[in-house]
VOGU-3710 file (C-alpha; in Angstrom, 3 decimals, decimal comma):
1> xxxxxxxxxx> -30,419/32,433/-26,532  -28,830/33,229/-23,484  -31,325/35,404/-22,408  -34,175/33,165/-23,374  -32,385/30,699/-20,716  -31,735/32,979/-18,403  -35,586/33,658/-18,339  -36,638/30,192/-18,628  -34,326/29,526/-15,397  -35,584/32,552/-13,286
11> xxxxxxxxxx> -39,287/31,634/-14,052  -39,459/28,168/-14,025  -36,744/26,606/-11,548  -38,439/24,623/-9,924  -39,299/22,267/-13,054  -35,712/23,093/-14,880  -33,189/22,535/-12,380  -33,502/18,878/-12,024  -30,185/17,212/-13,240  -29,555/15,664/-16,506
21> xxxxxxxxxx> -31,363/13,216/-18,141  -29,843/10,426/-19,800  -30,747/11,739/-23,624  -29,435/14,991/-22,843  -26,257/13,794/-21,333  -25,885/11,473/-23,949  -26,019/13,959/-27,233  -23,756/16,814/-25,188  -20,967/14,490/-25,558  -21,748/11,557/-23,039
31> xxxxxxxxxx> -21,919/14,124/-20,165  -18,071/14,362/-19,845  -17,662/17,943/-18,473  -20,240/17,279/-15,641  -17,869/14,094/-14,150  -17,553/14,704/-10,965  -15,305/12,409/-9,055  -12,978/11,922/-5,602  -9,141/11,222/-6,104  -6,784/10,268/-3,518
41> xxxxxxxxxx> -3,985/11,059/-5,255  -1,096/12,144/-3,660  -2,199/10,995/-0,163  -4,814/13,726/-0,435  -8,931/14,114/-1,007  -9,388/16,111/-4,020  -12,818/16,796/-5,808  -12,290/16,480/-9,710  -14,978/18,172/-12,437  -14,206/17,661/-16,433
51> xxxxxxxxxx> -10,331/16,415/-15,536  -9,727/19,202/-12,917  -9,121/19,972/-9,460  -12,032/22,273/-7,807  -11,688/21,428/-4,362  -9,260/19,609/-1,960  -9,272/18,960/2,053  -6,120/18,212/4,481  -7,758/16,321/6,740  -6,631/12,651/6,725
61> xxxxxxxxxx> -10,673/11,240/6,522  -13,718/12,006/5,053  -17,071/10,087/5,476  -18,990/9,617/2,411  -22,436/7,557/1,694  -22,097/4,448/-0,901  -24,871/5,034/-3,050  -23,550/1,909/-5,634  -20,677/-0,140/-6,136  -19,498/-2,037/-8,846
71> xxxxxxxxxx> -20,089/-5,854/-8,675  -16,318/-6,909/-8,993  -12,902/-5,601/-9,495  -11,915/-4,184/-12,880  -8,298/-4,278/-14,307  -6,511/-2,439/-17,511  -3,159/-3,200/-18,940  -0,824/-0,877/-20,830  1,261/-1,744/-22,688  3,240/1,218/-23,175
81> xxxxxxxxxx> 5,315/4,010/-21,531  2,795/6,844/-18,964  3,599/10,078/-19,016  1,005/12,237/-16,730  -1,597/14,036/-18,068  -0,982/12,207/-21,576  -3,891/10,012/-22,879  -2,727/6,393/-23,363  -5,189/3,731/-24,273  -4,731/0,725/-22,171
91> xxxxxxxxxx> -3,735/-2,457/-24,542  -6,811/-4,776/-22,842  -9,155/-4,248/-19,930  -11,981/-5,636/-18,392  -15,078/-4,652/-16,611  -15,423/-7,658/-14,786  -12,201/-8,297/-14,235  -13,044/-12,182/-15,769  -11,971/-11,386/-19,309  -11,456/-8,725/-21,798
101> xxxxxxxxxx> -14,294/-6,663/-22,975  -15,955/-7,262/-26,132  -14,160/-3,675/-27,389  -10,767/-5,252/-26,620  -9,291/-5,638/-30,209  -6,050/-7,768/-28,929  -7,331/-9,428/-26,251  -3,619/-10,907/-24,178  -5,882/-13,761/-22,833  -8,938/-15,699/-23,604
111> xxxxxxxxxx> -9,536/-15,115/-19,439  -7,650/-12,807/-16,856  -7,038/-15,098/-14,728  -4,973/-17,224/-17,432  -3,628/-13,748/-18,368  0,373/-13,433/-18,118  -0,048/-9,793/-16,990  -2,069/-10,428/-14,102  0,093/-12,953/-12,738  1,821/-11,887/-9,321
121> xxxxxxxxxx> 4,931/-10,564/-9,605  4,352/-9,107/-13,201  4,372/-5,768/-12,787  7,402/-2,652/-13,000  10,158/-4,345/-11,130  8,709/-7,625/-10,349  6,352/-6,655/-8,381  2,619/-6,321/-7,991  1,144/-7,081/-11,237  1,332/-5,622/-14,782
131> xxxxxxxxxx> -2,765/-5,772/-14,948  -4,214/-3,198/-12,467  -6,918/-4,116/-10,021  -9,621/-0,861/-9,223  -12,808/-0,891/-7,772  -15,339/1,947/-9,023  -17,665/3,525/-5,992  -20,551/5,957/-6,640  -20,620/8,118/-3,469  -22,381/11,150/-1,762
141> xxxxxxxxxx> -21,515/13,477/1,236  -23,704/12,588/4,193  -24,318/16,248/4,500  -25,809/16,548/0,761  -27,052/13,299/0,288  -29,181/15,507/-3,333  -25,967/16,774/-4,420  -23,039/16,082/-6,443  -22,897/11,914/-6,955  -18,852/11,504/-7,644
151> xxxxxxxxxx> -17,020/8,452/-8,552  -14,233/6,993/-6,631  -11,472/4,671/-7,892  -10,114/2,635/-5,498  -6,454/1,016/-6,061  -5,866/-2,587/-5,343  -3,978/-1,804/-2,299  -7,127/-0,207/-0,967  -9,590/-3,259/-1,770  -7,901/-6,086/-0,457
161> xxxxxxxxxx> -5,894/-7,087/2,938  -6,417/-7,256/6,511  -8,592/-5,548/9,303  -6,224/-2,515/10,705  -7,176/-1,563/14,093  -10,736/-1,117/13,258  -10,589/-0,462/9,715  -11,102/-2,326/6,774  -9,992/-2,282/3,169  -13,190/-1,598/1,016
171> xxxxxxxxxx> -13,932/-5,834/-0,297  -13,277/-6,692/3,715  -15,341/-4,036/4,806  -18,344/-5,062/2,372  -18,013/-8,359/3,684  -18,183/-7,534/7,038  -21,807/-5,426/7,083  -22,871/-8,435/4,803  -22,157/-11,024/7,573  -24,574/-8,313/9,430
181> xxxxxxxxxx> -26,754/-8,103/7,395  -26,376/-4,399/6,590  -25,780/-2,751/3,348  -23,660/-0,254/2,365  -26,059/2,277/1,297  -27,621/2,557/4,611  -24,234/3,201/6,686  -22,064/6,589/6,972  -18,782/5,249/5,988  -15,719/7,079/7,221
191> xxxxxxxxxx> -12,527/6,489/4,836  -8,924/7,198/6,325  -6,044/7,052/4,598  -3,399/4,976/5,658  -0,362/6,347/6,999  1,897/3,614/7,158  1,650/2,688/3,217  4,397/3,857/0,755  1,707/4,951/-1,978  -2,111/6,233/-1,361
201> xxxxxxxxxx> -4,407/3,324/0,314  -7,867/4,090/1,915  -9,117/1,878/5,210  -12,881/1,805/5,265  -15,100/1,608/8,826  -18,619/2,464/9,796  -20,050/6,111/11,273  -23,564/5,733/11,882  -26,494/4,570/10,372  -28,201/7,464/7,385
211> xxxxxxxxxx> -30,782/9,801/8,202  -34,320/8,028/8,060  -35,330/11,077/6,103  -32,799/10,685/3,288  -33,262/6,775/2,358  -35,604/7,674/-0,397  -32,750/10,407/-1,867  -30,133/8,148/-1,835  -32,057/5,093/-3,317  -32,864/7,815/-6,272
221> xxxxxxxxxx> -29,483/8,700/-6,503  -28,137/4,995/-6,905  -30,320/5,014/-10,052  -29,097/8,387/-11,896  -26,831/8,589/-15,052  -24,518/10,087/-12,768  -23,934/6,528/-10,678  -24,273/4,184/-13,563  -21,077/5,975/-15,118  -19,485/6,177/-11,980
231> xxxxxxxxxx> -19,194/2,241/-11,289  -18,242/1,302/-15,453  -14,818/1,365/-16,703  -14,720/3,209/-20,067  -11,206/3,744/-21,635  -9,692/6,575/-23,837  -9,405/4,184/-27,177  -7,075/5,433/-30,380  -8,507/5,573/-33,323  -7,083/2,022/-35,044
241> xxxxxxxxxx> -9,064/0,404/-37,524  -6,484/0,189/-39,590  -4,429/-1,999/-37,562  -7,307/-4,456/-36,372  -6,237/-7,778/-34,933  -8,302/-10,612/-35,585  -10,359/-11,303/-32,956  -10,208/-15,213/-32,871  -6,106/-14,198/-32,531  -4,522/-13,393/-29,181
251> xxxxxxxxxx> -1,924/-10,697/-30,136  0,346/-10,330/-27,105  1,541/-6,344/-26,220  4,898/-5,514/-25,650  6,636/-5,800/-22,715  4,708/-4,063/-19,977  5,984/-0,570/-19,202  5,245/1,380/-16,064  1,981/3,146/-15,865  0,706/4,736/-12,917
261> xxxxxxxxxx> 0,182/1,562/-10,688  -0,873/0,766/-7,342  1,207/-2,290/-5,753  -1,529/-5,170/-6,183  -1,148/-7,470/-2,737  -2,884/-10,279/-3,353  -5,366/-11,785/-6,296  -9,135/-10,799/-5,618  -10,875/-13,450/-3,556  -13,726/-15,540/-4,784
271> xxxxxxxxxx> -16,965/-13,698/-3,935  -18,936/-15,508/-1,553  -22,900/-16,062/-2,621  -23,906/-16,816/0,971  -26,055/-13,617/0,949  -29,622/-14,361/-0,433  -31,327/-11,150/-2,272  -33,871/-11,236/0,717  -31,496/-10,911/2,806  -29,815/-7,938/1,066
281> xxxxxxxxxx> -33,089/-5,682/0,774  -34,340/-6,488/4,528  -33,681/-3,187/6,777  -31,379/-3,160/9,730  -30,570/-1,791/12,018  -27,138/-0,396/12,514  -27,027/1,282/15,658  -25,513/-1,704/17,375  -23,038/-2,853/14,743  -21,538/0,593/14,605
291> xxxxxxx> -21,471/1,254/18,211  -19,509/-2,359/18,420  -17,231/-1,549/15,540  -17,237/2,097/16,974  -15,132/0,408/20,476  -12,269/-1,008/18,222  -11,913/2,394/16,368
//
């Protein structure tokens, strides 16, 4: 077979060598080995393929393209002791970060936001909280806006907070280009880590406005298998059908262990709806925001 491919590749490349599709993905095993994603662990950019480091730079920024975001916050809870690089299946999560997912089989709250664990001051110590924020990004590199589309997990403590000099943790940030009318997708976003904070936290602020040339890439991009994966929270799950909860019972976990947490600094704020959808999809643009935002840099 391998030669038969090898043929079909040579010949026809043009028609072959076009990604995934979604079927294909799907029956290889859900397309696991060709995750790629960004991880800021350790204070440090590192490119991640099938669960391992390929790639890693020094520098203390890197400017990516948002090609899609998720809507809202998600959060997991575990229950039990992490060790790294041991698979633990959180105890409850949620996509939405309102309430559990339907897959949830004990369920610690009807809502998260009646939820014990994601009270402040629940977490390891009495601090942060026991449920962890994230925020899933789908981004690109501005200089191949056709390549690789990675996922990025953003901790709590990079989502919410203050303005910094310039810079903007990533819900801020979003709301600031909104109140300008300006989306996401159409900026050059440069993302610096912040020295000054105990464990890994990004600041977000705006480059330049995207090549004219590249919009129709990028909105193709936002619709691939690739970024639809990248913005959903799916969970390693144990096998445990033997041990089912009822699901009209709310079966609290043990005490909450530490897992590899982010300090949470404040609850997510309402989203704001002032943005109309007409609004959203006009063009803008950007040259003067970023030049403005560019002075306080």
């Amino acid at each position: 077979m391998s030669n038969e491919l090898a043929n079909i590749l040579q010949n026809s490349a043009a028609l072959v060598q076009t990604g995934l599709d979604e079927d294909t993905l799907a029956v290889a095993g859900g397309g696991g080995n060709q995750t790629k994603r960004l991880s800021i662990k350790g204070g440090v950019f590192r490119k991640m393929s099938g669960g391992k480091e390929i790639g890693a730079i020094e520098d203390r920024h890197m400017n990516v393209i948002i090609v899609k975001m998720a809507h809202s916050a998600s959060r997991t809870f575990y229950s039990q002791g992490y060790k790294e690089g041991e698979k633990v299946s959180p105890a409850c999560w949620s996509n939405d970060g309102q309430a559990p997912d339907a897959e949830v089989k004990t369920p610690q709250s009807k809502t998260c936001a009646t939820c014990q664990f994601s009270a402040k001051n629940s977490g390891a110590n009495g601090t942060g909280t026991a449920c962890r924020l994230s925020w899933r990004l789908a981004v690109v590199l501005p200089n191949d806006p056709s390549g690789d589309v990675m996922q990025l997990v953003l901790p709590a403590t990079s989502c919410f907070g203050k303005e910094d000099n310039g810079r903007w943790p990533f819900r801020p940030y979003i709301q600031k280009l909104a109140d300008n009318n300006v989306s996401a997708s159409r900026l050059v976003t440069k993302m610096q880590f912040d020295t000054k904070s105990p464990t890994p936290k990004l600041l977000f602020s705006p480059v330049s406005a995207i090549d004219a040339g590249d919009l129709e890439i990028l909105t193709r991009q936002a619709k691939t298998p690739a970024a639809e994966a990248a913005i959903k929270l799916t969970v390693y799950q144990v096998d445990s059908s033997d041990v089912e909860a009822d699901n009209n019972e709310f079966v609290p976990a043990a005490k909450a262990s530490e897992a590899p947490v982010d300090v949470d600094v404040e609850v997510a704020p309402v989203l704001r709806e002032s943005t109309t959808t007409a609004q959203a999809d006009k063009p803008k643009d950007v040259s003067n925001i970023v030049s403005k935002w560019g002075k306080k840099s």
